[in-house]
Structures are given as structure tokens and as C-alpha cells.
C-alpha positions, 0 to 999 in steps of 0.5 A: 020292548016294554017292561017285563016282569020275571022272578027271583026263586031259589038259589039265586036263579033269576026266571026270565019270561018267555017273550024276553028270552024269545027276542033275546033269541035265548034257549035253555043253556045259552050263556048270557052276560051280566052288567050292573049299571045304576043299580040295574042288571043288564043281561045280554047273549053272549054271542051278541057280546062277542060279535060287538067286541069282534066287529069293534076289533076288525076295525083295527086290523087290515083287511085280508089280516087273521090275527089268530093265524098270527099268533099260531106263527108266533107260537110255532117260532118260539117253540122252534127257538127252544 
């Protein structure tokens, strides 16, 4: 993608353009992620910022594990122990 062009208007609000928001696969709504690095803002879809940290945590947990269900039975053996 080459550089684009978007707008600053009031309240702070950044006006993204069309094609940027069409690639990025944004609607109206969608909860984005911001970085700044040197001076530049980096603006992400959250669901690809969730995706790259799942996929890089997958990495560590051995297949057919779910961590969610783990720490659901953590939950449930401690409040038993109460």
C-alpha cells in the first residue's frame, strides 16, 4: 500500500480513508490498536493483534492442552478448598 492521506478533525478523532479502512478489513465500530514507534502511529484491527499473540502463545502449549479450561479447574479447586 502506498502512503495515504487522512485528517485530523475535532476531538482528536483521526479520519482514516476508505481504501486504508477496506484493507485493513475495518468497519464502523471495530476496535483497533495503536503503537507509537519513531515518532509514527502504527494502527492495527484488534483481531489481528489477538490472533498474532494467540498463535505466538499456541507455540508453547502442548497440543490437545486448553489453557482456559485449566484455569476454569484451578478456579473450581479453590473455591471447593474454601
Amino acid at each position: 500500500m502506498n502512503a495515504e492521506r487522512g485528517k485530523l478533525v475535532s476531538g482528536g478523532r483521526l479520519q482514516i480513508p476508505s481504501r486504508v479502512r477496506r484493507e485493513l478489513g475495518l468497519k464502523d465500530g471495530d476496535s483497533v490498536v495503536m503503537t507509537l514507534a519513531e515518532g509514527e502511529l502504527r494502527v492495527r484491527p484488534l483481531r489481528d493483534v489477538v490472533a498474532a499473540i494467540q498463535l505466538r502463545l499456541r507455540r508453547h502449549v502442548p497440543e490437545g492442552v486448553s489453557l482456559s479450561e485449566e484455569l476454569i479447574a484451578d478456579r473450581r479447586a479453590e473455591a471447593a478448598d474454601d
